[in-house]
MIMARVO-689542 format. One line per 10 residues: their letters; for each residue x, y, z of N, C-alpha, C. Coordinates in pm, whole numbers. Atoms other than C-alpha are relative to their C-alpha. Layout:
A> X/Y/Z/X/Y/Z/X/Y/Z  ...
This chain:
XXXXXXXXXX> -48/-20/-135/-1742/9/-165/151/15/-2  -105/-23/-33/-1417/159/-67/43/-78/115  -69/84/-75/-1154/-19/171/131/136/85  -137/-83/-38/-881/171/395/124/-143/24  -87/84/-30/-612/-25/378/184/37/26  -94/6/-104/-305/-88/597/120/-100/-39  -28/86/101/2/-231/404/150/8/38  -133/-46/-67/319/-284/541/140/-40/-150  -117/10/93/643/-199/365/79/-109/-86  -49/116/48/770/-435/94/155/41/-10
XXXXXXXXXX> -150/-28/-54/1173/-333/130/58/-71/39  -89/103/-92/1389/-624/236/106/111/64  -113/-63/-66/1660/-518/479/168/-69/-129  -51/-92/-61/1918/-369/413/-26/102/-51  82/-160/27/1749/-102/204/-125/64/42  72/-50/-49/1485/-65/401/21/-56/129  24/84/-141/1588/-166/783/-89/23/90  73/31/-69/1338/-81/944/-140/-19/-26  158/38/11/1001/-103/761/-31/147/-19  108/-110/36/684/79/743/-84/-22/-54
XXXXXXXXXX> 68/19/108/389/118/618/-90/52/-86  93/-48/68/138/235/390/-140/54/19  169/-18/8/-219/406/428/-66/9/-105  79/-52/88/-444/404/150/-134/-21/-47  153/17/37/-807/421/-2/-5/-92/-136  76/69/144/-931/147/-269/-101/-57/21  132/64/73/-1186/-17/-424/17/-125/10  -52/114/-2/-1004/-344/-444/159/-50/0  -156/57/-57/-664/-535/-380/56/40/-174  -76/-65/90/-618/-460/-763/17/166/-37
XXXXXXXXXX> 48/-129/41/-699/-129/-759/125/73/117  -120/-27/-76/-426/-68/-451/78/-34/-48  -125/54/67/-138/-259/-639/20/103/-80  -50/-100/90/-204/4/-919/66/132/59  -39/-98/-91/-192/301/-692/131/-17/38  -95/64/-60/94/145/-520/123/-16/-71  -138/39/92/318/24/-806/27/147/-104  -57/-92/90/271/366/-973/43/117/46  -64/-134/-66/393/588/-735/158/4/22  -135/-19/19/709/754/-738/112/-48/100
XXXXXXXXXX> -74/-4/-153/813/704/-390/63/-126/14  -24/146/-17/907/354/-411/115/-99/-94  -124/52/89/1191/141/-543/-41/-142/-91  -25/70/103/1151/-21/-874/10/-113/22  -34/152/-15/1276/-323/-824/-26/-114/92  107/122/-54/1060/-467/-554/-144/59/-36  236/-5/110/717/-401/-789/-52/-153/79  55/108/21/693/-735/-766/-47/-114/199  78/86/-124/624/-816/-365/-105/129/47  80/-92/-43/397/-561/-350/-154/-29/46
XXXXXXXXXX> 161/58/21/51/-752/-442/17/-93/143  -22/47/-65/184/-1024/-180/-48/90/141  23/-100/-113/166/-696/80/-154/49/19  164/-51/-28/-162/-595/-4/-72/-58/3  94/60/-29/-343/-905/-30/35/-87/183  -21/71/-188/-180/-991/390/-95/144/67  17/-86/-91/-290/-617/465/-140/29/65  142/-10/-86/-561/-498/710/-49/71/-106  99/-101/46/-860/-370/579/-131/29/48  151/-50/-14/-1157/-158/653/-117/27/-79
XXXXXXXXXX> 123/-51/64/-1482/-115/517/-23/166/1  46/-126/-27/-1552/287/498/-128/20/-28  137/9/7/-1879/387/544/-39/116/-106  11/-109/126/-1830/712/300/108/3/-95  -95/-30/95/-1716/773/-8/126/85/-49  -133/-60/41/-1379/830/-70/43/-16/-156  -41/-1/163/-1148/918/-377/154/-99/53  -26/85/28/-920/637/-421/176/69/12  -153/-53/-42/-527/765/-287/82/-80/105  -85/30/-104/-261/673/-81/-1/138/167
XXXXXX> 57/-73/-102/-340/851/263/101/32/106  -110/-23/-89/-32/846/455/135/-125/-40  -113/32/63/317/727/355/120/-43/152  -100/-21/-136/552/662/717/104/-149/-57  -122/133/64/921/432/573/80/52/21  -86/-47/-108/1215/469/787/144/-73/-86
């Protein structure tokens, strides 16, 4: 079973002031961290509150099978 999950921006202020957050499809909270920590878009050096973000974030059950991505990106 896939999950949509809802993951708000790990960014402390002042490099990220206002937030944001994440859409994406997994399988499990480890299976989003990977996705998550290996994408380009994101700054290095907070890897490490990332898992913290995804095990607070919402999640859905999907009733069909999806392929396993980040689904929408919105960080201000």
């Amino acid at each position: 079973m896939k999950y949509l999950y809802i993951v708000n921006y790990w960014v402390p202020f002042p490099s990220s002031e206002y937030g944001g957050t994440v859409s994406l499809i997994a399988e499990s909270d480890a299976e989003a961290f990977e996705i998550l920590s290996n994408c380009d878009d994101f700054d290095e050096r907070y890897t490490d509150r990332i898992m913290e973000r995804v095990i607070n974030a919402h999640k859905f059950a999907l009733a069909n099978e999806e392929n396993s991505r980040i689904i929408d990106l919105f960080i201000t």
